[in-house]
Biopython code that builds the backbone (N, CA, C, O; Angstrom):
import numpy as np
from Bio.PDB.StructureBuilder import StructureBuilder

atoms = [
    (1, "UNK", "N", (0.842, -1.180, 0.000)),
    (1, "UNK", "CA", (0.000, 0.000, 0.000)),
    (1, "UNK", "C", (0.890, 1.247, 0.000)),
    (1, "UNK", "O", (1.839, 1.386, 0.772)),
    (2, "UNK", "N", (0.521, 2.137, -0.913)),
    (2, "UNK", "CA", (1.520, 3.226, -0.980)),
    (2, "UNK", "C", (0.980, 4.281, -0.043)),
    (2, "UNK", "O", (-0.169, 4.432, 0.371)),
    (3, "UNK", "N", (2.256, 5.089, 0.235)),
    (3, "UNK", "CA", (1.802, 6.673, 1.138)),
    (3, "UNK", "C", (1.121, 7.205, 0.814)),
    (3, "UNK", "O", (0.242, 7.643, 1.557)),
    (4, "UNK", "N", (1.179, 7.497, -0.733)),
    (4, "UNK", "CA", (0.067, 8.421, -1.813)),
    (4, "UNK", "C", (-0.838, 8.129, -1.722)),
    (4, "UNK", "O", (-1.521, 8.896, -2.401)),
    (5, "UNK", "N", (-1.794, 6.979, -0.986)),
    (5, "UNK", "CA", (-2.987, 6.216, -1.417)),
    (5, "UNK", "C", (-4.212, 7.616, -1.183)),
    (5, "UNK", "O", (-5.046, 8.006, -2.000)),
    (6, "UNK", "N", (-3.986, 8.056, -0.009)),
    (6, "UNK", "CA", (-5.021, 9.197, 0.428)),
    (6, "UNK", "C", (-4.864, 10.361, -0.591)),
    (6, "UNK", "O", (-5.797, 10.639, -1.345)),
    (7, "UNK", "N", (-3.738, 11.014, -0.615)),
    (7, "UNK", "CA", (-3.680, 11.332, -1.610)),
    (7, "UNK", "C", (-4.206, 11.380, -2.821)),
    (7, "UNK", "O", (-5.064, 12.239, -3.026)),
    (8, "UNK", "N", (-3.773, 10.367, -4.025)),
    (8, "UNK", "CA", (-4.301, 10.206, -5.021)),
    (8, "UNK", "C", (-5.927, 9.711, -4.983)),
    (8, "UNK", "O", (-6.497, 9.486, -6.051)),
    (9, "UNK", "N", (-6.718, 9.537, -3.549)),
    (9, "UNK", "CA", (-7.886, 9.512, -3.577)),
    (9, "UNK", "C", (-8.597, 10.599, -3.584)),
    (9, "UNK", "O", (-9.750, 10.696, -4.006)),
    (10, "UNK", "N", (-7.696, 11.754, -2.949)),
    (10, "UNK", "CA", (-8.417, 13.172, -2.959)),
    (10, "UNK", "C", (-8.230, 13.732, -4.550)),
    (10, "UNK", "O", (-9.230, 14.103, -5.166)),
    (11, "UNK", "N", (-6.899, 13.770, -5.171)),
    (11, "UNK", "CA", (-6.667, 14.178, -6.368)),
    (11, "UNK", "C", (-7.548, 13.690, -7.376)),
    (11, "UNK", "O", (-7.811, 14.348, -8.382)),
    (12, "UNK", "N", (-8.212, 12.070, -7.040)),
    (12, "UNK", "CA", (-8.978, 11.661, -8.399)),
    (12, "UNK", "C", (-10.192, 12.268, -8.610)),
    (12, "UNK", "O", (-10.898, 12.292, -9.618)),
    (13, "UNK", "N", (-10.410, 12.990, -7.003)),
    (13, "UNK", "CA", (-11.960, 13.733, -7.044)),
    (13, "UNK", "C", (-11.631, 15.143, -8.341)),
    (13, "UNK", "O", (-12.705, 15.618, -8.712)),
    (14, "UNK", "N", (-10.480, 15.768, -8.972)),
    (14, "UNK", "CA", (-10.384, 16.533, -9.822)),
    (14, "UNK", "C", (-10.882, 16.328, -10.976)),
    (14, "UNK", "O", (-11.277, 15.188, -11.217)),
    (15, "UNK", "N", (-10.981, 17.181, -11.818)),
    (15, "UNK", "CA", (-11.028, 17.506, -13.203)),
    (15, "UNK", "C", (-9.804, 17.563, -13.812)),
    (15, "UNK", "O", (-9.147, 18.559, -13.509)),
    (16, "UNK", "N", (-9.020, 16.378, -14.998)),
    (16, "UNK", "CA", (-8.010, 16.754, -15.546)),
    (16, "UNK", "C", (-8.015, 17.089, -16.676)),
    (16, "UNK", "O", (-9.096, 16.987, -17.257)),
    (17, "UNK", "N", (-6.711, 17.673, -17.525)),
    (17, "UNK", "CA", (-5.253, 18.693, -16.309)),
    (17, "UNK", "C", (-6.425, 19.915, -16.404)),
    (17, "UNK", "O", (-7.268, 20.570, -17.017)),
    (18, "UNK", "N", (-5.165, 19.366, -14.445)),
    (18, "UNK", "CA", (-5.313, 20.725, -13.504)),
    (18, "UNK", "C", (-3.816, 21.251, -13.087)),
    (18, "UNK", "O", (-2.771, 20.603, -13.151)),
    (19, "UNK", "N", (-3.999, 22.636, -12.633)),
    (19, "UNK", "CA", (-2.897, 23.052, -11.881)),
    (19, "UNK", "C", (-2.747, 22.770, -10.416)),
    (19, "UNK", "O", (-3.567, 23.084, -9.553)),
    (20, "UNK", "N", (-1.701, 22.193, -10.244)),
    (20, "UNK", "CA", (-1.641, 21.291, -9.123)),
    (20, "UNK", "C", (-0.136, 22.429, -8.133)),
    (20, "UNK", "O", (0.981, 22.541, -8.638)),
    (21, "UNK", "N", (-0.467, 23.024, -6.921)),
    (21, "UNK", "CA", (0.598, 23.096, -6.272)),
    (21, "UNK", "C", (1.493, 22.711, -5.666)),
    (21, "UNK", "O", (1.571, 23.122, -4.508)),
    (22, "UNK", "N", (2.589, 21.732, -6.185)),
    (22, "UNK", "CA", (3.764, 21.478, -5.120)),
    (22, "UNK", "C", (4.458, 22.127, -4.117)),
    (22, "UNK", "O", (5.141, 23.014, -4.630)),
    (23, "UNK", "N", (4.628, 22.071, -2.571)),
    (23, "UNK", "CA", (5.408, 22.316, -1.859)),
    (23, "UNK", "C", (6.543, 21.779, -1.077)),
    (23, "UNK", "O", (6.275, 20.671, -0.612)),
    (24, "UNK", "N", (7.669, 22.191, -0.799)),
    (24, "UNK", "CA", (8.831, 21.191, -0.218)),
    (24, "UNK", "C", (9.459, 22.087, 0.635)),
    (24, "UNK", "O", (9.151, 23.273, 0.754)),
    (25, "UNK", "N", (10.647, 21.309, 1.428)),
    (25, "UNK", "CA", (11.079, 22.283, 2.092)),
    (25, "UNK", "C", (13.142, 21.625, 1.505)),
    (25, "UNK", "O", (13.352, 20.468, 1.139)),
    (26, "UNK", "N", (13.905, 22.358, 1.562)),
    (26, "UNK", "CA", (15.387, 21.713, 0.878)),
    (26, "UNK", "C", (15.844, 22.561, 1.211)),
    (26, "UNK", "O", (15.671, 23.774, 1.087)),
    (27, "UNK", "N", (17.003, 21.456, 2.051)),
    (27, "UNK", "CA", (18.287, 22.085, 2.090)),
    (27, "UNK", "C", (19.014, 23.056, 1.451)),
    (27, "UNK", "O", (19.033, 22.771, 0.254)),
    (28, "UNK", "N", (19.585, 24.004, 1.658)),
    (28, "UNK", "CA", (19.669, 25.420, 0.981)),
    (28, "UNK", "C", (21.328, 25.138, 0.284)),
    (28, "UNK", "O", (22.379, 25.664, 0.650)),
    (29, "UNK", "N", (21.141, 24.264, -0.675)),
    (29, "UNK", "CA", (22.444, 24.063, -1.401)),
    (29, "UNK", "C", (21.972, 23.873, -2.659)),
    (29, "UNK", "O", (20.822, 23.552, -2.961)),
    (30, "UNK", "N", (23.279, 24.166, -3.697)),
    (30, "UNK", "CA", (22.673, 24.440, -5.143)),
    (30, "UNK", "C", (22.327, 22.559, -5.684)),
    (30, "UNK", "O", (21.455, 22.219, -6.483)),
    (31, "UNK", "N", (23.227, 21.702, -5.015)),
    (31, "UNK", "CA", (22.665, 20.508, -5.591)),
    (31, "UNK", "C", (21.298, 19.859, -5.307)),
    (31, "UNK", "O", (20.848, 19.022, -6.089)),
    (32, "UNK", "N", (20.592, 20.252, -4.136)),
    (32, "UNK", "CA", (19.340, 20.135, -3.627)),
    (32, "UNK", "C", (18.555, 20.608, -4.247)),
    (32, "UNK", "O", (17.518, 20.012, -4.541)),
    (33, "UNK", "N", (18.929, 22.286, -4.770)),
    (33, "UNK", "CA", (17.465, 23.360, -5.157)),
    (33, "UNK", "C", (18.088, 22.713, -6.468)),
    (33, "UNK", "O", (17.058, 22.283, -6.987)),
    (34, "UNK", "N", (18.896, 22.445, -7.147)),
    (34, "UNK", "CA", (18.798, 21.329, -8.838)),
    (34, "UNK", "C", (18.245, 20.574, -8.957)),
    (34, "UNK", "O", (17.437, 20.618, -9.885)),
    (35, "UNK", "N", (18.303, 19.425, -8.138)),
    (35, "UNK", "CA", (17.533, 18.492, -7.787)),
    (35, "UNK", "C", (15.823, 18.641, -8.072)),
    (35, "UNK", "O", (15.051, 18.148, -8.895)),
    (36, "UNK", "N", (15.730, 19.300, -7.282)),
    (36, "UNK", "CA", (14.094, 19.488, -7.125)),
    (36, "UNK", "C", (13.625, 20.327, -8.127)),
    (36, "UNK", "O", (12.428, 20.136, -8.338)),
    (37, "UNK", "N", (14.009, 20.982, -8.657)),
    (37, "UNK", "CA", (13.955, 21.751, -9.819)),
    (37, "UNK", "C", (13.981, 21.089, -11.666)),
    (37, "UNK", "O", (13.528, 21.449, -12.753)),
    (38, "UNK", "N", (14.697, 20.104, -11.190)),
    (38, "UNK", "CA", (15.073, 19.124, -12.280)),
    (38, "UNK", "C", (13.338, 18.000, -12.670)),
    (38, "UNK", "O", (12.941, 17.152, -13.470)),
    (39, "UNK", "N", (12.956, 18.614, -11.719)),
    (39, "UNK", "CA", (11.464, 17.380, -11.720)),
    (39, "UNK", "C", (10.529, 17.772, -12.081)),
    (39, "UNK", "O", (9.465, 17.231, -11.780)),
    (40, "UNK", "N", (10.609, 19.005, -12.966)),
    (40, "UNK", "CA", (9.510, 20.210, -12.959)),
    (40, "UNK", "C", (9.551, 20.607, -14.503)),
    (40, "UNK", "O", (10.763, 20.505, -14.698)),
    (41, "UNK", "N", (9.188, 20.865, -15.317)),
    (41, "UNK", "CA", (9.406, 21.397, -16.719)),
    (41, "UNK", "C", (9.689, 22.549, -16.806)),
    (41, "UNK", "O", (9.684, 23.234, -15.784)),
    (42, "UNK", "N", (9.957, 23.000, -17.809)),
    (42, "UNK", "CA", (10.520, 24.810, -18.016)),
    (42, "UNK", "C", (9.324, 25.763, -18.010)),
    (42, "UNK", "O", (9.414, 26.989, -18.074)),
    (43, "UNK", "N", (8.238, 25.082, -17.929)),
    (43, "UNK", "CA", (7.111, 26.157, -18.315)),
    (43, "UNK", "C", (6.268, 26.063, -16.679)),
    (43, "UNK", "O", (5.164, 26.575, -16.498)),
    (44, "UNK", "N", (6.993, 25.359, -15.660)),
    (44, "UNK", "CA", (6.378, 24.949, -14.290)),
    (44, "UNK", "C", (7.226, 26.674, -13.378)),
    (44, "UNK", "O", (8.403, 27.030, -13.309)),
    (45, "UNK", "N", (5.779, 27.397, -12.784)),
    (45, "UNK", "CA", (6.266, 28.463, -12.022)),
    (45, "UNK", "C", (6.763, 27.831, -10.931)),
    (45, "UNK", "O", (6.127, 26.941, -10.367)),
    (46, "UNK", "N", (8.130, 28.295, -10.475)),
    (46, "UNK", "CA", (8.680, 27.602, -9.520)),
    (46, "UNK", "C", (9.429, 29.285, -8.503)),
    (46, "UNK", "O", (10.118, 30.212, -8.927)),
    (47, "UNK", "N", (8.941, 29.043, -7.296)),
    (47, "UNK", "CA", (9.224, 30.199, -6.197)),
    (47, "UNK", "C", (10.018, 29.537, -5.450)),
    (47, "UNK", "O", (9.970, 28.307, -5.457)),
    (48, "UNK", "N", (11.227, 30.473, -4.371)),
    (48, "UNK", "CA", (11.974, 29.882, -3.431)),
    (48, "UNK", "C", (11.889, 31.160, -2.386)),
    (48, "UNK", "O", (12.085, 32.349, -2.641)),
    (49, "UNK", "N", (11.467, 30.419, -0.885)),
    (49, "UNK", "CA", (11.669, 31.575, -0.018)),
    (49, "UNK", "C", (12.491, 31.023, 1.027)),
    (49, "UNK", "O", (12.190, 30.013, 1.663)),
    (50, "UNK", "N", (13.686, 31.804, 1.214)),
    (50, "UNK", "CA", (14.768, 31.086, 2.378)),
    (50, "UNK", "C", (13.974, 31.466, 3.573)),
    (50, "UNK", "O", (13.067, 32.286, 3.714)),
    (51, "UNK", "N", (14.716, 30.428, 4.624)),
    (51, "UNK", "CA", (14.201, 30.325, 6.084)),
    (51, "UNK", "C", (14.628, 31.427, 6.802)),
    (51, "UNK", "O", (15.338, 32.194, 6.151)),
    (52, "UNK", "N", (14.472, 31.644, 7.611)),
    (52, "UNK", "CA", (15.061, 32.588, 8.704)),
    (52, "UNK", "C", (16.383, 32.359, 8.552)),
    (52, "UNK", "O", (17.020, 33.221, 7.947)),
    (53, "UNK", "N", (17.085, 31.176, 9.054)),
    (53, "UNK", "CA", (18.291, 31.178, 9.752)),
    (53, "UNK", "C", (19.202, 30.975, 8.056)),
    (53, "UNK", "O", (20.429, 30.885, 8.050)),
    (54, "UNK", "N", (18.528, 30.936, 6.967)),
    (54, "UNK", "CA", (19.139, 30.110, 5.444)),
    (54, "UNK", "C", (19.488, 29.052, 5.343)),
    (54, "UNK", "O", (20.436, 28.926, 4.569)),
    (55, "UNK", "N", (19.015, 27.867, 5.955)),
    (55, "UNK", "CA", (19.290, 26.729, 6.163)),
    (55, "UNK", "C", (18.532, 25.964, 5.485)),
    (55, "UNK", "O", (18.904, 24.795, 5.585)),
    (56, "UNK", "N", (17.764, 26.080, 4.932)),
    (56, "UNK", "CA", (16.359, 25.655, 4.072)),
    (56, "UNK", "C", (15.706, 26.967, 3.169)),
    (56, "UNK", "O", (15.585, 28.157, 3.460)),
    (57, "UNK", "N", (15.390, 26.285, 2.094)),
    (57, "UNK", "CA", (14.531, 26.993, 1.292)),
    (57, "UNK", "C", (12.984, 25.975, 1.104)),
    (57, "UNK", "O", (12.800, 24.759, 1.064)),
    (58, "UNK", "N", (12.214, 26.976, 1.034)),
    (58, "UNK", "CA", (10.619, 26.605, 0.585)),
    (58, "UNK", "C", (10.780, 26.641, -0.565)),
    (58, "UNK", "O", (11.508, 27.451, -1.140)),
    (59, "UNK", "N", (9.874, 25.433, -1.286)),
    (59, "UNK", "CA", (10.112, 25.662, -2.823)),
    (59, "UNK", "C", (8.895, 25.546, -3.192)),
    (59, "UNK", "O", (8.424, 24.497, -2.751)),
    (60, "UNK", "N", (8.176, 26.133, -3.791)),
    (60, "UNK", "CA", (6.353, 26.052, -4.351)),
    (60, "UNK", "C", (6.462, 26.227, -5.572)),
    (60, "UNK", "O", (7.068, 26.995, -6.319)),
    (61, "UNK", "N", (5.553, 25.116, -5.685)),
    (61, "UNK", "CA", (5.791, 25.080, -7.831)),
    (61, "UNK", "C", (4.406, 24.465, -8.382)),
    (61, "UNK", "O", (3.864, 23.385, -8.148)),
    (62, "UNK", "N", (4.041, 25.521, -9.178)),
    (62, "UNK", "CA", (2.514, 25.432, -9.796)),
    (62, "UNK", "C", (3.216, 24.857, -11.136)),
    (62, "UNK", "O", (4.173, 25.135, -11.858)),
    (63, "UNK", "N", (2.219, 23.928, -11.050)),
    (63, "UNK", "CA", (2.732, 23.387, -12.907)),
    (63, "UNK", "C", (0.978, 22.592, -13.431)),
    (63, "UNK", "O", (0.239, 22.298, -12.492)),
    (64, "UNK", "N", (0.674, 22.428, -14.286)),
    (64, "UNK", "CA", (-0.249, 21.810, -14.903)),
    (64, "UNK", "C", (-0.385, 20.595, -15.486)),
    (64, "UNK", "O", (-0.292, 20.348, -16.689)),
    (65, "UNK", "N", (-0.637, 19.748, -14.485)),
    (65, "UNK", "CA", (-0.381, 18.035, -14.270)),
    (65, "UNK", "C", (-1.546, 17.653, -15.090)),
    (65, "UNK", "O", (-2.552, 18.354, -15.200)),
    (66, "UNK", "N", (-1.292, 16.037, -15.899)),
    (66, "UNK", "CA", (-2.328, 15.821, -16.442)),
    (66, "UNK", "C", (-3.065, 14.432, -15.789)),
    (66, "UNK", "O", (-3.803, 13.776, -16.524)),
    (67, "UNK", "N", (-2.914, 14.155, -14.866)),
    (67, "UNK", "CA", (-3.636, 13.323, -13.965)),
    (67, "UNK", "C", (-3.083, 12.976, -12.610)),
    (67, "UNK", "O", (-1.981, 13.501, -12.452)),
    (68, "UNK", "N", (-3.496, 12.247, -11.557)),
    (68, "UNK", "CA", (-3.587, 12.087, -10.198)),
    (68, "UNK", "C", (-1.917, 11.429, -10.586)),
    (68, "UNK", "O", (-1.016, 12.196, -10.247)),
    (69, "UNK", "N", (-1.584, 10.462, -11.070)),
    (69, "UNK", "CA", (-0.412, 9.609, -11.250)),
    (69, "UNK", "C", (1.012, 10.381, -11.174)),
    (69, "UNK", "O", (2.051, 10.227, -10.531)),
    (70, "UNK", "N", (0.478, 11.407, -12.280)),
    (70, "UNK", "CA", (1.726, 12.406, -12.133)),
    (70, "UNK", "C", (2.373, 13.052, -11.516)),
    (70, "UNK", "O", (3.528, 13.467, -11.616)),
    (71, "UNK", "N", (1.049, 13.225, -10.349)),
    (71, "UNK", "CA", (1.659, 13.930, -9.176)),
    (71, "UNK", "C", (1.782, 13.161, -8.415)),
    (71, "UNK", "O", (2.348, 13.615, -7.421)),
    (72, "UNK", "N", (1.447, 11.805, -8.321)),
    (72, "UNK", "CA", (2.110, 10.952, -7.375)),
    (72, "UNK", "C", (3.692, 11.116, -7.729)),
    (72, "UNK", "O", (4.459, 11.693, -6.958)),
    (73, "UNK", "N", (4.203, 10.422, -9.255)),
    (73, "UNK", "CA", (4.787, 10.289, -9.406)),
    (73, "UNK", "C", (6.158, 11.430, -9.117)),
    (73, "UNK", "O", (7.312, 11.040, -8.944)),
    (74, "UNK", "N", (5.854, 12.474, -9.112)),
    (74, "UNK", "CA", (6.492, 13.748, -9.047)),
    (74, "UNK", "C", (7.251, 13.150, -7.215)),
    (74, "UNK", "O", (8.324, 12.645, -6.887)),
    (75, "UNK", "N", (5.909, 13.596, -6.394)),
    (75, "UNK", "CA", (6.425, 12.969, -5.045)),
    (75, "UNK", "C", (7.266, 11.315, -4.931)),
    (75, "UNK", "O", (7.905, 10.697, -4.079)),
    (76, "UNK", "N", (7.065, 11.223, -5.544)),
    (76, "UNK", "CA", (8.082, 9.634, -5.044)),
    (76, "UNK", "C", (9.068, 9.634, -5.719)),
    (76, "UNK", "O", (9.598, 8.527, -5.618)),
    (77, "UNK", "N", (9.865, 10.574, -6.656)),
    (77, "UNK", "CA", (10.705, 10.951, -7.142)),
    (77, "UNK", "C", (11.490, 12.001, -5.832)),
    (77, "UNK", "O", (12.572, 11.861, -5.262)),
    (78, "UNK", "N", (10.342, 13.129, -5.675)),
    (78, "UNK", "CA", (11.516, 14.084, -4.160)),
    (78, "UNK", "C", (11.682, 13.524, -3.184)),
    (78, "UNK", "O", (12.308, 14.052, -2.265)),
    (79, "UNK", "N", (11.029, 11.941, -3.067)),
    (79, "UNK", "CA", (11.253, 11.174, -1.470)),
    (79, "UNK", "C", (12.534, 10.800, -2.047)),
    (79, "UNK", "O", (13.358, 10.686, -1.140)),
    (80, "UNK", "N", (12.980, 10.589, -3.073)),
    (80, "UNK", "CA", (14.160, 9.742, -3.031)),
    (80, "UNK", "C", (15.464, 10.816, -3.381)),
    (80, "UNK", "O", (16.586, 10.479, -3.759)),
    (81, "UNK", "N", (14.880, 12.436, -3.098)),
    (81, "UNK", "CA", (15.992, 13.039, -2.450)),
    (81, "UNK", "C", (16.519, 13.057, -1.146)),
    (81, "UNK", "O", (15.721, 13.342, -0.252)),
    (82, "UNK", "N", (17.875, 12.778, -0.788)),
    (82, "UNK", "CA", (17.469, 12.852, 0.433)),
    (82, "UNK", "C", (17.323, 14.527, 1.260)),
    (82, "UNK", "O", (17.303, 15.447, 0.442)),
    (83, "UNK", "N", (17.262, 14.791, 2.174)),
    (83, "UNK", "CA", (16.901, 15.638, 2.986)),
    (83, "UNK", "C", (15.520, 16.630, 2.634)),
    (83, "UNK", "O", (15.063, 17.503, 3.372)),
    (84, "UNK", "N", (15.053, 16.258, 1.403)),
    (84, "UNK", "CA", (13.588, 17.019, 0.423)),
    (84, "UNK", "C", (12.871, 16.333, 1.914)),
    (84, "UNK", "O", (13.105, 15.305, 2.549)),
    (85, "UNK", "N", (11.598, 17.814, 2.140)),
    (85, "UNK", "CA", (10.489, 17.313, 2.583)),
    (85, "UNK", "C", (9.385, 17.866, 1.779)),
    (85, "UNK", "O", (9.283, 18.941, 1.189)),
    (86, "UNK", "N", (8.310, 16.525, 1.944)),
    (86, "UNK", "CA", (7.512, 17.117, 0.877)),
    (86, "UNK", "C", (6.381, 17.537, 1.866)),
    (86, "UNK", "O", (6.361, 17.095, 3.015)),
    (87, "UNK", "N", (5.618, 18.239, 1.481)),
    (87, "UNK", "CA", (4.555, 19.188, 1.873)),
    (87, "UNK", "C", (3.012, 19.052, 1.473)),
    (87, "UNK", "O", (2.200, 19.897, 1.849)),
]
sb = StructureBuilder()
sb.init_structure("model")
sb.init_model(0)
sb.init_chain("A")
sb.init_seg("    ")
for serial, (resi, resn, name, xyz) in enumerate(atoms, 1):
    if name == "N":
        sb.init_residue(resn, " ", resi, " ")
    sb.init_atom(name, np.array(xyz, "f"), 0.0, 1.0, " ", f" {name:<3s}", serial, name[0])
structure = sb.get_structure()
């Protein structure tokens, strides 16, 4: 049974494609914010707001997914960054 299960049960209640918001939280190094950035297409709005102390960046990224899968798939791709939290 996957983590996503609740998840992709709320997402199937959508209309697809939709614009779907991703949030994370990453380590504030350039191979991390690549990383997570790398999972996203060129046409996906992608924001970064550092933490207080700069130890982490927030990363929020609107992109226009074309079904529940994709955005699973998106997340089980940043779990297997390590220190990515997903949101």
């Amino acid at each position: 049974m996957s983590v996503f299960n609740n998840l992709r049960a709320q997402l199937e209640q959508l209309d697809w494609p939709n614009v779907y918001l991703f949030k994370f939280i990453v380590p504030n190094n350039n191979e991390h914010m690549a990383l997570v950035s790398a999972l996203f297409d060129e046409n996906a709005d992608i924001a970064y707001h550092q933490s207080g102390k700069g130890n982490y960046v927030s990363v929020s990224v609107k992109e226009v997914m074309l079904s529940a899968d994709s955005i699973i798939e998106i997340y089980e791709k940043a779990a297997q960054i390590k220190g990515v939290i997903s949101l």
